[in-house]
C-alpha positions in Angstrom: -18.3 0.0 -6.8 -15.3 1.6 -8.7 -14.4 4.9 -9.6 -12.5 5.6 -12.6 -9.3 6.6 -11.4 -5.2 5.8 -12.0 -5.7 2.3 -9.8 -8.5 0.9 -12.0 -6.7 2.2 -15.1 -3.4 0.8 -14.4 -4.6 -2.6 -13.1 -6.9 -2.5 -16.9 -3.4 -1.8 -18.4 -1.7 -4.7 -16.4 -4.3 -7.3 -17.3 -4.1 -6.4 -21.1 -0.3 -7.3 -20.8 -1.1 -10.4 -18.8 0.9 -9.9 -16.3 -0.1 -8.8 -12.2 0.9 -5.8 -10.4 4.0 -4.6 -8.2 3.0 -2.8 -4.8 5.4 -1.3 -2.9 4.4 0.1 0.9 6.7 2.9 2.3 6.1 5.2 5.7 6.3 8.7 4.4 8.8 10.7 6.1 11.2 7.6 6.9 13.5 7.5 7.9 13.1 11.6 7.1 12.1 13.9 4.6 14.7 13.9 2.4 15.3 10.5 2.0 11.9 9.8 2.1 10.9 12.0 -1.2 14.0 10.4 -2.9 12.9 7.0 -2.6 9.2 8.0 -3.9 11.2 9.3 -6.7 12.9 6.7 -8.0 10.3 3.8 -7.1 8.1 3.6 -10.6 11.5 3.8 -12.4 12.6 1.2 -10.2 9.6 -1.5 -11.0 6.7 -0.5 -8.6 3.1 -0.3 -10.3 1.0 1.2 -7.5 3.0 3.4 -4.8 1.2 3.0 -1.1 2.5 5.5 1.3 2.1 5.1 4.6 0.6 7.7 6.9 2.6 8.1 10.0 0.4 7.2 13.5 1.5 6.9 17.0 -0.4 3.7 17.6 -0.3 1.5 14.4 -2.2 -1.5 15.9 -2.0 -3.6 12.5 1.6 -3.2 12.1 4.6 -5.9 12.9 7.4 -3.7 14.6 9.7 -2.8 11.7 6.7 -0.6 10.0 5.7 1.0 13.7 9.3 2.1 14.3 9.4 3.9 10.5 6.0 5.9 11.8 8.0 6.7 15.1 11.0 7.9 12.9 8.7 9.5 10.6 6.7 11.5 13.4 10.0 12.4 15.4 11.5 14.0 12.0 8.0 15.8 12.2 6.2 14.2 9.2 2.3 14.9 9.1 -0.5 14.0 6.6 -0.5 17.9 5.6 3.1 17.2 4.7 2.3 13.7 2.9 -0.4 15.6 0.9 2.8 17.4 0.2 5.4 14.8 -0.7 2.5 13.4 -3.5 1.3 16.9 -4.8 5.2 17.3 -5.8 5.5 13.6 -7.2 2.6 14.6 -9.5 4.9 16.8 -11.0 7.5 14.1 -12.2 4.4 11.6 -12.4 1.1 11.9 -13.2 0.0 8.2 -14.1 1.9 6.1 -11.2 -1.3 5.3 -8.9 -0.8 6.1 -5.0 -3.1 4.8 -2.3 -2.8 6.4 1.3 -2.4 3.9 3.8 -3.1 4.2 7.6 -5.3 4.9 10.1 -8.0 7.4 10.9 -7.1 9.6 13.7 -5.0 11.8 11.2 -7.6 12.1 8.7 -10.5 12.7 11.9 -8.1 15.3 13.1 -7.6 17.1 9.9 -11.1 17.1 8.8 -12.8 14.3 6.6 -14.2 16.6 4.1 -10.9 19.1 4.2 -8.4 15.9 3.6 -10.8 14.7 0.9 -10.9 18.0 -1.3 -6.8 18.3 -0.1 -5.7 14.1 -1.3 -7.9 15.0 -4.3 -6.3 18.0 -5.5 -2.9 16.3 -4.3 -3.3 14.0 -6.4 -4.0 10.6 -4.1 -6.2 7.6 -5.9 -7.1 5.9 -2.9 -7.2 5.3 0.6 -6.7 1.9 3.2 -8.0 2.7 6.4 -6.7 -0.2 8.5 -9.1 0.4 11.6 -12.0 1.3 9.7 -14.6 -1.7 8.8 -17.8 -1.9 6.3 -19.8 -1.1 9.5 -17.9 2.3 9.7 -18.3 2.8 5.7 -20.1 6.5 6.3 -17.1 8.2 8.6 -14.5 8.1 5.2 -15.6 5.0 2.5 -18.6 7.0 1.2 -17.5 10.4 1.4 -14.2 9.3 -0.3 -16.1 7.1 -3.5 -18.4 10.3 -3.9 -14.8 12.7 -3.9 -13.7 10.2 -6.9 -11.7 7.9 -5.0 -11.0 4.6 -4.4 -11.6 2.6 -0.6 -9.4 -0.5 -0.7 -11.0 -3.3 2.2 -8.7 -5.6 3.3 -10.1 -9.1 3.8 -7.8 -12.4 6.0 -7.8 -15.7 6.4 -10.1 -15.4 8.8 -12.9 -13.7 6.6 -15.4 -16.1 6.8 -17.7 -16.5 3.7 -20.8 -14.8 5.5 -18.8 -11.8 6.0 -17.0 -11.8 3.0 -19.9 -10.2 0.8 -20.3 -7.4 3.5 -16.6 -6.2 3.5 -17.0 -6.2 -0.8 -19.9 -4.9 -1.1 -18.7 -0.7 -1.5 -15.0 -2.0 -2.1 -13.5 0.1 -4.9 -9.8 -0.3 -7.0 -8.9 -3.6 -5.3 -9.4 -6.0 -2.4 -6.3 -6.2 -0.1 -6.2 -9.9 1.1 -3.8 -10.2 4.0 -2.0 -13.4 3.1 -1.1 -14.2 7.2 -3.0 -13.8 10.6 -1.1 -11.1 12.5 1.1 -8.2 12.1 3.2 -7.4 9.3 6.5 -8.6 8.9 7.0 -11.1 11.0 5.9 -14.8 9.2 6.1 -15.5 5.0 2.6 -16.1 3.3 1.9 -20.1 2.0 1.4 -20.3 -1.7 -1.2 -22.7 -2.0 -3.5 -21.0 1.2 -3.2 -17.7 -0.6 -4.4 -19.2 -4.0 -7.3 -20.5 -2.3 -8.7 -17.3 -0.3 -8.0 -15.1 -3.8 -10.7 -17.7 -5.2 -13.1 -17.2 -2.8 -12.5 -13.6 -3.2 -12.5 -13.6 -6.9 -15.7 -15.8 -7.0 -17.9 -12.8 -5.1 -16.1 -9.5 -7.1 -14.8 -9.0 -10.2 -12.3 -6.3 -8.4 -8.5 -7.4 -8.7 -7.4 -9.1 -5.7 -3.6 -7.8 -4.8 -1.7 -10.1 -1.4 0.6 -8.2 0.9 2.4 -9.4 4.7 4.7 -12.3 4.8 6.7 -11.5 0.9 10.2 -10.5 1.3 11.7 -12.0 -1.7 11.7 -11.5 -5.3 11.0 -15.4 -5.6 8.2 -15.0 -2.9 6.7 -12.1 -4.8 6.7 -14.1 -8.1 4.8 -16.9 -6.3 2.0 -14.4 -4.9 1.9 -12.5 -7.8 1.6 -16.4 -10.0 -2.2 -16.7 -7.9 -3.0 -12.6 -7.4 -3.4 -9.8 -9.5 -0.3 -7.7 -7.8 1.7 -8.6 -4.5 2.5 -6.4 -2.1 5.6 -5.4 -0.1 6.6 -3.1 2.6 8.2 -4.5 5.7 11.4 -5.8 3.5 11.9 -2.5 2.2 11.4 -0.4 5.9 14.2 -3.0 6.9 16.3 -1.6 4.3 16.0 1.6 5.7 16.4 0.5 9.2 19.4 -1.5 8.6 21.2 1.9 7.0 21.0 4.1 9.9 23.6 5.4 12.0 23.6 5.4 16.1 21.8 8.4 15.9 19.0 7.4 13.5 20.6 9.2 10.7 20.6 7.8 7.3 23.6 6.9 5.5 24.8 7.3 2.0 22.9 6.1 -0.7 19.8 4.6 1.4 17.7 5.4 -1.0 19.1 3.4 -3.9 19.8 0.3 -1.8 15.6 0.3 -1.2 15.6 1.0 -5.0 17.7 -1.7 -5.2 15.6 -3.9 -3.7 12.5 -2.7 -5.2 14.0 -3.0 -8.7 14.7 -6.9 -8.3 11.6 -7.5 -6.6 10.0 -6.0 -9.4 11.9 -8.5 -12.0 10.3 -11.3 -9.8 6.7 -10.4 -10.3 7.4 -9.8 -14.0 8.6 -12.9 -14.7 5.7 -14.6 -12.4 3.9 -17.4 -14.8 -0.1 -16.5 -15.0 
């Protein structure tokens, strides 16, 4: 299944150049706000090709510890999915092509109202959602309303998808498949070349979706390897660290945060671009 929207276009666009995609994972609202908008605003000039954002929750059970202490930072400078619905209606207005996929869990969305949040991310301007706690077998709470609304539900797949289940998680997958390079939490081991190529061709054998590999790549020459065997590799812990490592004693941001994840995100970038396909 795939809805026509700025993920399925962009990837199109990306394949036509030959070349895979850059994803970048931030926690909206970290380390607040302000710093948070800025870095959304400079990311797609920086090198990122999809934008996920992160939806701030209290109990983020999929998440290695430098990701759950950006939602805590995030949800103590009060940032909700209202105000993330925000912080991407106002990017629309520098960006209208730049996919972004919601990423998170489904307590916020539950709590705000399934049908509300759709019509709200719609008009917002979100292309689609990862639900990390929310399997095929739960596909009618938020999959199917969100495919019918016009966006796309990203499944993430592991190592430990066995190839009986594998045709169940694909089977209303829209955009992309998000394979999980590690078995774990995010953050906290690198991904193995040669295992990832493997799993992406048992992927890529059942779904003609593009297959984009996140956990475990923290370096530009990582994220040329991944992105050498997948159609985009995705980062996130490495840049929260960025922002971690910048804050004062009293969780304040410093100067120029923002362009020191830029920065990063900019020479991460030139390693996916120059990745041999």
């Amino acid at each position: 299944m795939s809805n026509d929207t700025r993920i399925t276009r962009r990837f199109a666009a990306l394949k036509e150049q030959g070349r895979s995609a850059f994803v970048t994972f931030l926690t909206a609202g970290d380390p607040d706000e302000v710093t948070s908008r800025a870095i959304l605003s400079g990311i797609a000039e920086a090198g990122a090709d999809l934008i996920e954002l992160g939806v701030p929750f209290s109990d983020p059970m999929a998440d290695g510890p430098a990701i759950q202490a950006s939602s805590l930072r995030a949800l103590k400078n009060g940032m909700t999915l209202a105000k993330v619905l925000g912080m991407v209606r106002d990017y629309r207005q520098q960006d209208d092509d730049t996919p972004i996929i919601l990423m998170g869990y489904f307590n916020p969305i539950y709590i705000y109202g399934v049908d509300a949040f759709l019509v709200d991310a719609k008009e917002a301007g979100v292309d689609g959602l990862i639900m990390v706690d929310l399997p095929p077998e739960e596909e009618g709470e938020l999959c199917i309303p969100a495919i019918a609304a016009g966006l796309n539900f990203i499944y993430l797949t592991a190592p430990t998808t066995t190839n009986e289940r594998l045709p169940v998680v694909l089977e209303k997958a829209s955009g992309f498949v998000y394979f999980v390079s590690i078995t774990g939490i995010t953050g906290t081991r690198t991904a193995d070349t040669g295992d990832v190529a493997g799993h992406v061709g048992r992927i890529k054998a059942l779904t003609d979706l593009p297959v984009a590999v996140g956990f475990g790549i923290r370096t530009p020459a990582q994220a040329a390897e991944i992105a050498g065997v997948a159609d985009a590799a995705v980062v996130g812990s490495a840049l929260v660290d960025i922002v971690a490592e910048n804050l004062d004693a009293d969780g304040n941001p410093a100067a120029g945060t923002a362009e020191k994840v830029l920065e990063l995100v900019s020479a991460l970038a030139q390693g996916v671009r120059g990745a041999a396909k």
